[in-house]
C-alpha positions as CSV (number, residue, x, y, z in Angstrom):
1,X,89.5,59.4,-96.7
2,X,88.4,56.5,-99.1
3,X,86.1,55.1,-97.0
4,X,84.2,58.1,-96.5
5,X,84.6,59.2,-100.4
6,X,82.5,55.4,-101.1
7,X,80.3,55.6,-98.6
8,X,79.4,59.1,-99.9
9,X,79.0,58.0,-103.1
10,X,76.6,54.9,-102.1
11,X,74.3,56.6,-99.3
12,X,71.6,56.6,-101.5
13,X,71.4,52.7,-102.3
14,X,72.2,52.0,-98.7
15,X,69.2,54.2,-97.5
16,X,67.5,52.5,-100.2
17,X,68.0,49.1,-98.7
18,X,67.5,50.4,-95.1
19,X,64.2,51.9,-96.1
20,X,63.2,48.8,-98.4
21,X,63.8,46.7,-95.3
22,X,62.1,49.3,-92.9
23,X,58.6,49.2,-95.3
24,X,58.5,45.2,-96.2
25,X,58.4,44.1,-92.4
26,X,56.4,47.1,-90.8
27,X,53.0,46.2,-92.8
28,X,50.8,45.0,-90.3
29,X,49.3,41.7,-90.4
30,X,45.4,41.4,-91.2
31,X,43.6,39.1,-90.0
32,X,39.7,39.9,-89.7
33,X,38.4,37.0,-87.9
34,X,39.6,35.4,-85.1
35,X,40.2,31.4,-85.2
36,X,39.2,29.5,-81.7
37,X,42.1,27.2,-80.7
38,X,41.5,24.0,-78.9
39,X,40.8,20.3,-79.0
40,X,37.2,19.9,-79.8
41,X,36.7,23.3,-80.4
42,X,33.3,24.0,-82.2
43,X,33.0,25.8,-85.6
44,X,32.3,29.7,-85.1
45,X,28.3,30.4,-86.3
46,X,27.7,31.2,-89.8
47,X,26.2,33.8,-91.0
48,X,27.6,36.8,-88.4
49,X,27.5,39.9,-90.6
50,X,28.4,42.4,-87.5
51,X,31.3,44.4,-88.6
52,X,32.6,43.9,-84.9
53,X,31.9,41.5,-82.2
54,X,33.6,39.8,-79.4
55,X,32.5,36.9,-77.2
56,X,34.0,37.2,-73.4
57,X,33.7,35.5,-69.9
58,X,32.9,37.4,-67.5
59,X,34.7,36.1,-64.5
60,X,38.1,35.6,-65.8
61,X,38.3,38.3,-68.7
62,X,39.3,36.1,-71.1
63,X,38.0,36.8,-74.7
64,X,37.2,33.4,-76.4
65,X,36.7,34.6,-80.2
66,X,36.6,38.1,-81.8
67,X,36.3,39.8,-85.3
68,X,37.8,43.2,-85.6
69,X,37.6,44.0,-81.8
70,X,39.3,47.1,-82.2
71,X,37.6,48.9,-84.9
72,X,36.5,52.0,-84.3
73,X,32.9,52.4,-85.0
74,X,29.5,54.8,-83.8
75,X,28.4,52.9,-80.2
76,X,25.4,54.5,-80.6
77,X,23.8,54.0,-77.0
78,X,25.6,51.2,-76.2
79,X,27.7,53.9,-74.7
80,X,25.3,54.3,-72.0
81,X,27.3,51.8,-70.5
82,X,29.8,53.3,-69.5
83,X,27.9,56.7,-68.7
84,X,26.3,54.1,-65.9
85,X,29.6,53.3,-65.1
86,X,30.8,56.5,-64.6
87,X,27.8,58.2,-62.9
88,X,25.6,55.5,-61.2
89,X,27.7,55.1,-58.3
90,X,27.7,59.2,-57.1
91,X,24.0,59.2,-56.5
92,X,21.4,57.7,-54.3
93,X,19.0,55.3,-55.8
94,X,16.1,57.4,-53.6
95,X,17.6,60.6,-54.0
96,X,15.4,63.2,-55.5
97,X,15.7,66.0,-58.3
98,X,13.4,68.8,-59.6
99,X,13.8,68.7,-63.4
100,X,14.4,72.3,-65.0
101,X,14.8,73.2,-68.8
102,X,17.9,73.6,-68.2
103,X,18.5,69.9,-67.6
104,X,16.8,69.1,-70.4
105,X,18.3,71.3,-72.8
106,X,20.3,69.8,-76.1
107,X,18.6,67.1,-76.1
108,X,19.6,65.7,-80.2
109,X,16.4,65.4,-82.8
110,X,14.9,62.1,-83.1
111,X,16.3,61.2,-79.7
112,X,14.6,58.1,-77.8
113,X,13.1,59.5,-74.6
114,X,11.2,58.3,-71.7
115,X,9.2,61.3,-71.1
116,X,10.9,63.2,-68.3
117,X,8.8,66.6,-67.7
118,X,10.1,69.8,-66.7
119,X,9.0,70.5,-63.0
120,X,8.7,67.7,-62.4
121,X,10.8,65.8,-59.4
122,X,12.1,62.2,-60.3
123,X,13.9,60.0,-57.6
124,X,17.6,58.9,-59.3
125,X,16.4,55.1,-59.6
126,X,13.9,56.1,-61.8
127,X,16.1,58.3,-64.1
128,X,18.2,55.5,-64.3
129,X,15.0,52.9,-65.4
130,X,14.5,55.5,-67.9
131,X,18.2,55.5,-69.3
132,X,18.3,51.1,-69.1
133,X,14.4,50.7,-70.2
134,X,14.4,53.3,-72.8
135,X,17.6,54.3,-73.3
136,X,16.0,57.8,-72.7
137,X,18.2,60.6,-73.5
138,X,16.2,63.0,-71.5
139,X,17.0,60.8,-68.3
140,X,20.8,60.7,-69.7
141,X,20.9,64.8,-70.1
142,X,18.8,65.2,-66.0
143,X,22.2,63.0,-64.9
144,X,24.5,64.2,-66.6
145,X,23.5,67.8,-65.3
146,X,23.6,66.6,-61.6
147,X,27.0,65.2,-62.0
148,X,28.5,68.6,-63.0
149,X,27.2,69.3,-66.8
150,X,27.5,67.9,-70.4
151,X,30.9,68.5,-71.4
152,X,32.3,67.6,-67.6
153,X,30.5,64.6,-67.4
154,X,32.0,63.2,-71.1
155,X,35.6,64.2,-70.3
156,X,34.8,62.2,-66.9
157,X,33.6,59.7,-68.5
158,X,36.9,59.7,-71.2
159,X,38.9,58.9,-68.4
160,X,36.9,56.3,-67.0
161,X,37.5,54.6,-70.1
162,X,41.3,55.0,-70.0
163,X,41.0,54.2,-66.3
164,X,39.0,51.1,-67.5
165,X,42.0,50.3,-70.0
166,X,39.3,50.8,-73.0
167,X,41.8,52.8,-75.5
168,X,39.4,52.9,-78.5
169,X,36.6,55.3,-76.9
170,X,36.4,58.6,-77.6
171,X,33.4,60.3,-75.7
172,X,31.6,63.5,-77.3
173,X,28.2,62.9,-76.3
174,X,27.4,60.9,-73.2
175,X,24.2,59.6,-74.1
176,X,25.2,57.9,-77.8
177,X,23.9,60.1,-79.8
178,X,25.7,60.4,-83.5
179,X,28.6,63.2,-82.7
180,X,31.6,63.7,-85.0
181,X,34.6,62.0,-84.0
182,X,32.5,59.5,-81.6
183,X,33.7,56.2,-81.3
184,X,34.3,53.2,-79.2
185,X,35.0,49.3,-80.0
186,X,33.5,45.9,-79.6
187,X,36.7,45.3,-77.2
188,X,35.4,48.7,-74.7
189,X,31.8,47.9,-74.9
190,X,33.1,44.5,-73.5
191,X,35.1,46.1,-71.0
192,X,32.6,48.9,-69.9
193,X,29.8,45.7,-70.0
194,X,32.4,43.7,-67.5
195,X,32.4,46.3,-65.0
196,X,28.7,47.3,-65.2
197,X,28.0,43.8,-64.7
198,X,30.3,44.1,-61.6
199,X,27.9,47.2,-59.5
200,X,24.8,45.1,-58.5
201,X,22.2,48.3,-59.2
202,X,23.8,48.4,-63.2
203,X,23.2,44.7,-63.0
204,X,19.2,45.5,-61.9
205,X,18.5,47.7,-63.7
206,X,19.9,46.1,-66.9
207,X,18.3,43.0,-66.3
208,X,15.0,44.6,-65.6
209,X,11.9,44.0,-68.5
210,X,9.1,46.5,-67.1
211,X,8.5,49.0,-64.5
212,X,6.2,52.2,-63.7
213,X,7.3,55.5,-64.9
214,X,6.1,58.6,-62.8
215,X,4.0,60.9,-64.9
216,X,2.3,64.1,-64.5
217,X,-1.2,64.1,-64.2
218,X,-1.4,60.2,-63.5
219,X,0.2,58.5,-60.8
220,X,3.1,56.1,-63.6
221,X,2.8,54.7,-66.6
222,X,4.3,51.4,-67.9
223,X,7.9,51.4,-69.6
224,X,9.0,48.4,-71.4
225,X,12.5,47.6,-71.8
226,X,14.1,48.2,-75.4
227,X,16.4,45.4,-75.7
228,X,14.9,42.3,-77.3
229,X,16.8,39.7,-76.8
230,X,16.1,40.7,-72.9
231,X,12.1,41.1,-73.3
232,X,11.6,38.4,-76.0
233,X,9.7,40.5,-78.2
234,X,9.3,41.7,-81.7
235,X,9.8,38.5,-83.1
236,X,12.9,38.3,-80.9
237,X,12.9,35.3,-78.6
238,X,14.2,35.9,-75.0
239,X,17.6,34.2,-74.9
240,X,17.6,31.3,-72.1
241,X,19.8,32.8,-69.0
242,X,19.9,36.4,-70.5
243,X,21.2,39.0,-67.7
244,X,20.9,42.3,-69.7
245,X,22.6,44.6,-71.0
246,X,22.1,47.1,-73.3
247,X,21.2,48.1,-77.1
248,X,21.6,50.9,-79.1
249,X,20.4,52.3,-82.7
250,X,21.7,55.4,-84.4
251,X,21.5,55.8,-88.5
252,X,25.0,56.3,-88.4
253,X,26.1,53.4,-85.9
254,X,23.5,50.8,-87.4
255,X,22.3,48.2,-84.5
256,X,24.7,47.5,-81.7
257,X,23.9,45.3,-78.4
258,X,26.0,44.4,-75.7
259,X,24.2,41.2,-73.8
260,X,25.4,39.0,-70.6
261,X,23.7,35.4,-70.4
262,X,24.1,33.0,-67.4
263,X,24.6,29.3,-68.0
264,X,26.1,26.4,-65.5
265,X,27.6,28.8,-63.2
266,X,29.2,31.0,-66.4
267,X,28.5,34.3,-67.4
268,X,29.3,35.3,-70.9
269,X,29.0,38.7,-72.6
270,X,28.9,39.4,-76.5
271,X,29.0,42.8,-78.4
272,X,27.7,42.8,-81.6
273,X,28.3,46.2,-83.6
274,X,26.4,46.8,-86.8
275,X,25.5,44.0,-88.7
276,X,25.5,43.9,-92.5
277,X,22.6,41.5,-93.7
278,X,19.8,43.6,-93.4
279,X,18.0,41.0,-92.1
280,X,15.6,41.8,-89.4
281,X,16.7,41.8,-85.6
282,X,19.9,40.6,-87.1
283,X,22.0,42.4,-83.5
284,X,19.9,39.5,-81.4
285,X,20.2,36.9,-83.3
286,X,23.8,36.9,-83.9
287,X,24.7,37.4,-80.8
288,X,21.9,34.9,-79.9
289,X,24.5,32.7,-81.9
290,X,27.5,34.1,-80.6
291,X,26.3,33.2,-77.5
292,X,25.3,29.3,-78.3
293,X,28.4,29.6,-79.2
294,X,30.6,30.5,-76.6
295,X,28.6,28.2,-74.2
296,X,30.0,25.1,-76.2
297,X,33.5,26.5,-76.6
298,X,34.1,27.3,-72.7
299,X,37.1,24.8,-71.6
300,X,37.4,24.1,-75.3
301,X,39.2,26.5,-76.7
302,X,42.7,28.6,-75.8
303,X,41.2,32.3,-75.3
304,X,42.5,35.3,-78.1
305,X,42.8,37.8,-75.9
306,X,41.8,40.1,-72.4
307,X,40.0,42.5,-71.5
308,X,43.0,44.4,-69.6
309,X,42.0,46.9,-67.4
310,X,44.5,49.8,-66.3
311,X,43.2,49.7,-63.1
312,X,40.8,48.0,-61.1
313,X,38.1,49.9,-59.1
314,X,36.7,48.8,-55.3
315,X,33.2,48.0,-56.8
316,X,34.7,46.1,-59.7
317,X,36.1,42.8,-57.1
318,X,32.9,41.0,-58.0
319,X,30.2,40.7,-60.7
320,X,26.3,40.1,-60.4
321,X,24.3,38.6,-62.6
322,X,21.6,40.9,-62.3
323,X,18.9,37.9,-61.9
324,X,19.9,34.8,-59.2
325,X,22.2,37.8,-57.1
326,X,25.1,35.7,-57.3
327,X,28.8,37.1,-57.9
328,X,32.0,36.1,-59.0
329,X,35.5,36.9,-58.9
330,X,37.2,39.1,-61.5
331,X,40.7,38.1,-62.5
332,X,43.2,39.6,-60.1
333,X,45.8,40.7,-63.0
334,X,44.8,40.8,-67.1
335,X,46.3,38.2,-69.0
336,X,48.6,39.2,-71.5
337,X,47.0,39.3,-75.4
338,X,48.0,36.2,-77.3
339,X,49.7,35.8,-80.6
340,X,46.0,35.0,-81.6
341,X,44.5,38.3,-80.5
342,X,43.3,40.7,-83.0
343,X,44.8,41.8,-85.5
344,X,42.8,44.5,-87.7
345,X,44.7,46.8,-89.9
346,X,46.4,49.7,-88.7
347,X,47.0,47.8,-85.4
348,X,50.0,46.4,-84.7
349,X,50.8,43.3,-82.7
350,X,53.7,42.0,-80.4
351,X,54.4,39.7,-83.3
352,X,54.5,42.6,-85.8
353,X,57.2,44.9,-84.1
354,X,59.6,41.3,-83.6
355,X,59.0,41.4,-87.4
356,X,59.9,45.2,-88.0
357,X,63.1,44.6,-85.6
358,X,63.8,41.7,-87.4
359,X,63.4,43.4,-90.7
360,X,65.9,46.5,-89.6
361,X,68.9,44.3,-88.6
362,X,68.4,42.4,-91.6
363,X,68.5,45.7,-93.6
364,X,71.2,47.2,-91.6
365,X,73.4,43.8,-92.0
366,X,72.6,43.8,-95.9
367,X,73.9,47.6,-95.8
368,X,76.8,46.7,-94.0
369,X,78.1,43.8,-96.4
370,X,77.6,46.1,-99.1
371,X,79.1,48.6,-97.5
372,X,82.4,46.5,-96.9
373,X,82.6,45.2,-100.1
374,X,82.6,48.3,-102.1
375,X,85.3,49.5,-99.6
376,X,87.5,46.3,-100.2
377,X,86.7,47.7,-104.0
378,X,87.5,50.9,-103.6
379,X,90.9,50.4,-101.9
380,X,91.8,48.2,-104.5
381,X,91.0,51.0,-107.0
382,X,93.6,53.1,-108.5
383,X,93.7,57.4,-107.5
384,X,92.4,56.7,-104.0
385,X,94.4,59.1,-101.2
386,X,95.4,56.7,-98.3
């Protein structure tokens, strides 16, 4: 028929425009940083060089400002966190384990350690001191060996992220340590530092500066807690209400810190994933800023997101703060992510796919007109069969 005959002969130009439309309104939208919105909102800090951060309260979820949340970069041990999360609750704080070489085998070269000894029996609170303190990966490779072995206890530990709705994780080695393929986010380490914050021994043990370290030979030994802006040293000052958490290094992941501070009855928390100025103890400081920050913007500005969790777990209903032994309430339900949530490339947003469904009827209706008009043309053209 002659409708079939022209439509034939223009398929190519109407796929053209369909896939023209298709491509123009499916590019994501790229926006790095994230702007605070609100009357009397202050001015983010200059000067954050971290590739990744986000700035959260505690209680309600809600994430006040963020700068490529969703990247996927090296945790280094910041992943610990959600080891603790995973593991912490299956074991006894004053239950006791015999060290063998097999526990401690595969341990990665230049790994930090807090000087587990084969033979040697440990109660579980002090493996964990040794993983918070020291973010030992001897203590990390003893647990991970009780709770079932290396490879079980990462898969468990994958699904406790996708149980924790943290979608950017993927676990190949539970302590941190540089593995192909090993990633996580500033939005998970937000998430897994939420529900840490929320078992009162993670929140101890995080918040803790010193302790004694059994040893063989001696009675302990004195561990000091890695994480700077907890201790105040280094040239670090200890920030004013700090509650922990935890900070990594690996050469591949650069500096990252995940750190909860208390102030007028809020807890905030702020991941801070490699920073770019070189400048020394760069991860505290801005998220010492961050921080400062977020304290003046609380009631001040409309939040740019949620940390949405799949699924909420019995010891996740409250959250210490690790130093005054209150607790708060987490949100019942997530909020749903704003139009001014993250938008890093690759990821797209509710406002995106209205755009790429906007984009295909206006393709398809620019098809269709063109379409019909050729037809109209066509019929009018001599030789045509009716």
């Amino acid at each position: 028929m002659a409708i079939d005959r022209l439509l034939s002969r223009n398929a190519g130009v109407l796929a053209a425009i369909a896939a023209t439309g298709l491509t123009l309104t499916s590019i994501p939208a790229t926006a790095h940083a994230e702007e605070a919105v609100g009357a009397g909102a202050p001015a983010l800090p200059g000067g954050v060089s971290a590739r990744s951060w986000a700035v959260t309260d505690v209680r309600t979820g809600d994430v006040l400002a963020a700068r490529n949340a969703h990247q996927r970069l090296a945790p280094a041990s910041t992943l610990k966190t959600l080891f603790a999360v995973t593991v912490l609750p299956k074991f006894r704080a004053g239950a006791v384990h015999k060290v063998t070489a097999k526990d401690l085998a595969g341990i990665g070269p230049g790994s930090s350690l807090v000087g587990i000894q084969e033979g040697r029996s440990y109660q579980v609170a002090d493996l964990w001191r040794g993983v918070f303190l020291r973010s030992g990966n001897d203590a990390v490779r003893v647990l991970a060996s009780m709770n079932g072995g290396w490879t079980a206890t990462a898969k468990e530990m994958q699904t406790k992220a996708r149980q924790l709705g943290a979608r950017d994780t993927t676990v190949r080695s539970p302590d941190g340590y540089d593995s192909p393929g090993q990633v996580s986010s500033a939005h998970d380490l937000s998430v897994f530092g939420r529900a840490g914050l929320a078992n009162a021994d993670f929140a101890r043990y995080c918040a803790t500066t010193t302790a004694r370290f059994p040893s063989k030979g001696s009675p302990s030994f004195e561990i000091q807690n890695t994480n700077r802006i907890l201790t105040g040293s280094n040239g670090t000052r200890r920030y004013p209400g700090i509650v922990g958490v935890k900070n990594g290094y690996t050469s591949n992941a650069g500096n990252t810190l995940v750190a909860a501070a208390r102030r007028g009855g809020r807890t905030l928390l702020v991941t801070v994933m490699n920073p770019q100025s070189g400048a020394s103890n760069a991860v505290y400081n801005e998220a010492g800023s961050l921080l400062d920050w977020g304290f003046k913007a609380v009631g001040k500005v409309r939040p740019v997101g949620s940390l949405q969790a799949a699924a909420a777990t019995p010891d996740e209903s409250r959250v210490t703060d690790g130093t005054r032994g209150g607790a708060e309430r987490h949100a019942a339900t997530a909020r749903p992510v704003t139009a001014q949530v993250s938008r890093e490339a690759g990821r797209r947003t509710d406002t995106t796919m209205w755009a790429v469904a906007g984009g295909f009827a206006f393709a398809l209706a620019v098809g269709a007109v063109f379409g019909w008009r050729m037809y109209v043309r066509g019929r009018r053209a001599p030789g045509d069969d009716a």
